[in-house]
C-alpha positions as CSV (number, residue, x, y, z in Angstrom):
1,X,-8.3,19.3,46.2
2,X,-11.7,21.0,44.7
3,X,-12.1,20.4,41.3
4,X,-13.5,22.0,38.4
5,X,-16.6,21.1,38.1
6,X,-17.9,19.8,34.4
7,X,-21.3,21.8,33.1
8,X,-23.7,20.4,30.1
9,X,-22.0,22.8,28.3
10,X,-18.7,21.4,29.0
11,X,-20.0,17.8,28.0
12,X,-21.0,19.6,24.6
13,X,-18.0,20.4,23.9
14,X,-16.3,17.5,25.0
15,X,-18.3,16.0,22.1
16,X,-18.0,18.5,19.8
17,X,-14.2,17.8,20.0
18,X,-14.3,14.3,20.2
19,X,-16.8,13.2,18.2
20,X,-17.0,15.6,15.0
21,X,-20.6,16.5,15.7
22,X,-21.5,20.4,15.0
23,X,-22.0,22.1,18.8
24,X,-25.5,22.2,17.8
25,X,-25.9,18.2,17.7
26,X,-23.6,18.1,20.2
27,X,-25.6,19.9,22.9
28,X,-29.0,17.8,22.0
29,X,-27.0,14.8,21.9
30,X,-26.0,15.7,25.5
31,X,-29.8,16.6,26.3
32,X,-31.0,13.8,25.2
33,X,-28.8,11.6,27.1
34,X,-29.4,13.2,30.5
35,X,-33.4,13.9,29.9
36,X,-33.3,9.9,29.0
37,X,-31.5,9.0,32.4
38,X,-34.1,11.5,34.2
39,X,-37.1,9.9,32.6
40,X,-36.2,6.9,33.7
41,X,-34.9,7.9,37.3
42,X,-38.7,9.0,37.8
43,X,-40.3,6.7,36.5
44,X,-38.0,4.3,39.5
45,X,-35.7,2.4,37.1
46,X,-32.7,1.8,37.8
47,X,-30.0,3.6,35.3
48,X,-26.9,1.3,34.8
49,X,-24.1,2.5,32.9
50,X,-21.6,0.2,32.2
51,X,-17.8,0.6,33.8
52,X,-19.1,3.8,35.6
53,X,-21.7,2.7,37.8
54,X,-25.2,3.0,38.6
55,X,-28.3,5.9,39.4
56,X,-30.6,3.8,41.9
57,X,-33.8,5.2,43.2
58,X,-34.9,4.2,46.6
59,X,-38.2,4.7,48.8
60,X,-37.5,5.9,52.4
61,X,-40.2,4.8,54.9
62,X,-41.7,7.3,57.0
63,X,-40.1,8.2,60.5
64,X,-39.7,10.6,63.2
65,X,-36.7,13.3,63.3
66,X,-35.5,15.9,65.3
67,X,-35.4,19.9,64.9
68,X,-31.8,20.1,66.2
69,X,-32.1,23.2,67.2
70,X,-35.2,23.0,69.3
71,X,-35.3,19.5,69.6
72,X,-38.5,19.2,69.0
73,X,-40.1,15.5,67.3
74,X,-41.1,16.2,63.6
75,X,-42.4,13.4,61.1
76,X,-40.5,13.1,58.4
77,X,-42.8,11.6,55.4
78,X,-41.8,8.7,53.3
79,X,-39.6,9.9,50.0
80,X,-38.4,8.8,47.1
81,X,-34.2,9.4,46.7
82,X,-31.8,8.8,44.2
83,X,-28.1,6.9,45.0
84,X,-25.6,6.4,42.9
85,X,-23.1,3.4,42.9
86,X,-19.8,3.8,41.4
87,X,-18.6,0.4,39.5
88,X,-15.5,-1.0,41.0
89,X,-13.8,0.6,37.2
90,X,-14.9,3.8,38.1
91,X,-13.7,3.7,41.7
92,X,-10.0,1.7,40.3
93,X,-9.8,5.3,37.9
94,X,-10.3,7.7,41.0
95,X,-7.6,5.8,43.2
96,X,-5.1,6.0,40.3
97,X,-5.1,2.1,39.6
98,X,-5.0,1.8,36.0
99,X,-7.1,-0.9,35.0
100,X,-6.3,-3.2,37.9
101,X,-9.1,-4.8,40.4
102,X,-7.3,-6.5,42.7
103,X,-9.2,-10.1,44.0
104,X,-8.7,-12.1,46.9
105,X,-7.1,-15.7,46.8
106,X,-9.1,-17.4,49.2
């Protein structure tokens, strides 16, 4: 079930075709897109991309973990990380419903 998994350069091209642009605008388009989302991710906004979903950064406290081979107690220091949140579209694509979100009648 492993896919193929889609490069920059494969986005480029996707464009290239799509769009009409030469593979030269195509590939900064591209660059600038994705250095835009990672400005923003470090800078701890949130990213939001309608009907696909959304790149959130989160702060994880400090705690205490566990060398699992030794078991010894380690601190593990507080950290930014990044989670992304597929929209309920995005999600409806992957399980094959086309276009259909299905609601409850209560």
């Amino acid at each position: 079930m492993a896919g193929k998994t889609v490069t920059r350069a494969d986005l480029s091209e996707a464009v290239y075709q799509q769009v009409g642009l030469s593979r030269t605008e195509s590939a900064a388009l591209v660059e600038t897109v994705l250095s835009e989302i990672c400005t923003c991710l470090a800078s701890g906004e949130t990213v939001k991309l309608s009907s696909f979903g959304s790149f959130v950064v989160r702060g994880k406290g400090r705690r205490v973990g566990r060398n699992p081979k030794t078991g010894v107690e380690v601190a593990i220091e507080p950290r930014q990380v990044m989670v992304f949140k597929p929209s309920n579209v995005l999600k409806a694509r992957i399980n094959g419903v086309n276009g259909v979100v299905e609601q409850d009648d209560d």
